[in-house]
N, C-alpha and C positions, 0 to 999 in steps of 0.2 A: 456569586456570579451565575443564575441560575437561568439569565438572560438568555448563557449561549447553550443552547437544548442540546446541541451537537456532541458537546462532551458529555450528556449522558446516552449516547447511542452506544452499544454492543461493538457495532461494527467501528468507530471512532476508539474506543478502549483498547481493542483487539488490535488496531494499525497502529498505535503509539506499542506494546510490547512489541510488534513488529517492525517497526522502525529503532526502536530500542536494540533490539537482537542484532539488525543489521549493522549499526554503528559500532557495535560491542565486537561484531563478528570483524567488520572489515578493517578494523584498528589493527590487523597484522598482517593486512596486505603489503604486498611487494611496496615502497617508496615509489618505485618507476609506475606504477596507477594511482596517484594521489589523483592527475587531473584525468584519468581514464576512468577504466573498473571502477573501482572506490567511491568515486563524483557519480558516476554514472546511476551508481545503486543508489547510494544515498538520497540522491534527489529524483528517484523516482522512488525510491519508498514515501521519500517526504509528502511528495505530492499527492499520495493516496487521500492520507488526510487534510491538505489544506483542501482538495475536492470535496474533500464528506463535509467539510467545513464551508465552503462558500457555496455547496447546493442547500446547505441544510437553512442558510442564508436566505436564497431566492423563495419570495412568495409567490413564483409561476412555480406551475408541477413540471411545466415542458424543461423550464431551467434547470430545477432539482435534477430531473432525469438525466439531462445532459453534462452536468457536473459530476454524478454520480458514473454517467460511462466513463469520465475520463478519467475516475480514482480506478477503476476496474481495469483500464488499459494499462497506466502506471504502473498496476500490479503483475498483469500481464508480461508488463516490459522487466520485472523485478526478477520474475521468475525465468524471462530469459539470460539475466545478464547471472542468477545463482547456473545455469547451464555450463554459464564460460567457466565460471567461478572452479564448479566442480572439475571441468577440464584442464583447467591449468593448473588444479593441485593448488585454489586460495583457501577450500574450504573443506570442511573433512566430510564425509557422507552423513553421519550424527546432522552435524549443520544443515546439510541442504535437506534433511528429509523433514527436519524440523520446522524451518521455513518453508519448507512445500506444503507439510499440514498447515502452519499459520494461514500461509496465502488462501487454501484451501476455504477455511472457516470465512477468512474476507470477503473471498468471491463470495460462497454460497450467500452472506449478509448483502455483500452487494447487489448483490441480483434481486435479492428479495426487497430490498428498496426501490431497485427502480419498476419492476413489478408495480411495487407500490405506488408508486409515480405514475407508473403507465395507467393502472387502471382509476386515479384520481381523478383523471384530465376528463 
């Protein structure tokens, strides 16, 4: 399947253990955030990568780039909802610092694609 190039990006590899972590992680959330917190994370981890995946997709660079902001926001949005996480006692400090490195590595990859994107055009 060597079609979809996406799954050999760093940064695509990198957000699947990241999305892995969080699903492993939020599996002993409270029941009362199954349609909260829990949802909330999960599909905005998700969507990092179906972004890294449908810009990796588009043959405009303008599109690339713009897909690529939105996995970057997603992640953004990740790291606000590990915030609550940490504050209401879902996740132990180990977790969230762990996930803050991962996000960390994402961003810096992401950034450096759309870099890449920006100066392609």
């Amino acid at each position: 399947m060597r079609v979809f190039k996406f799954r050999e990006l760093a940064v695509y590899k990198e957000g699947r253990e990241f999305i892995n972590l969080i699903y492993e992680i939020s599996e002993k959330f409270p029941k009362n955030e199954i349609y909260g917190i829990t949802s909330q994370l999960r599909r905005a981890g998700v969507s990092i990568n179906l972004n890294i995946a449908e810009g990796n997709g588009r043959s405009n660079r303008a599109e690339q780039k713009q897909f690529y902001n939105v996995a970057k926001a997603s992640l953004y949005e990740c790291i606000a909802v590990l915030d609550i996480c940490i504050d209401r006692g879902y996740i132990t400090e180990g977790e969230y610092t762990r996930l803050g490195e991962m996000g960390e590595k994402i961003l810096a990859r992401l950034n450096g694609l759309i870099k890449y994107t920006s100066s392609s055009t």
